[in-house]
N, C-alpha and C positions, 0 to 999 in steps of 0.2 A: 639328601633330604633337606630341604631349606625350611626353613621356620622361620613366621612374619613374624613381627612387633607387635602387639596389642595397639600400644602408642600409634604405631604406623597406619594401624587399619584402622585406627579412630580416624585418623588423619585424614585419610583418603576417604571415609566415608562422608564428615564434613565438608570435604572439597565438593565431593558426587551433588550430594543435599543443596550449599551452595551454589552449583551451574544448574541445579534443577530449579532450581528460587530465582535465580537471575532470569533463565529463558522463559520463566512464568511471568515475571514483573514484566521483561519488556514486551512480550506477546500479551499480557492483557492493557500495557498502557499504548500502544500503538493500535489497538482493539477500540478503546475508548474514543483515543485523538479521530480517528475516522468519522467523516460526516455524513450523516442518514444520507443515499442517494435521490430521495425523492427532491431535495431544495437544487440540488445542482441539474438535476435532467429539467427543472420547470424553466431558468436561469439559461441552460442551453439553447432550451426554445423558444425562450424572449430573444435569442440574442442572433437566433438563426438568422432571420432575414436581415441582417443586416450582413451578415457572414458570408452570406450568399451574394448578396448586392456588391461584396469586396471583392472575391471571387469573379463576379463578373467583370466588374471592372479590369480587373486585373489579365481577363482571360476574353475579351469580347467575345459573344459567337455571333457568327454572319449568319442575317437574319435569310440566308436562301437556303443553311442547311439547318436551320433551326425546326423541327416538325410542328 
């Protein structure tokens, strides 16, 4: 029959406490840092046609299989 520490299980319960307060701090400040997607999809699609225009450039299609 083995017998803990008191001291021991103190110990380890503040470690427990600790890794649970750690994974909550950085899961809610990487929560925060994230930016509302509606600014980046408008920014997307300012930027399309030009994207497009690079893409083409980059990949001409011939205009006899173009529909």
């Amino acid at each position: 029959m083995s017998t803990t520490d008191p001291t021991e299980e103190a110990r380890a319960a503040l470690w427990r406490d600790q890794q649970a307060n750690r994974v909550a701090f950085k899961s809610n400040l990487w929560l925060e840092l994230q930016a509302p997607p509606e600014p980046r999809q408008q920014v997307l699609e300012d930027w399309s046609p030009i994207v497009l225009a690079n893409l083409e450039a980059q990949n001409p299609t011939d205009p006899e299989e173009d529909p």
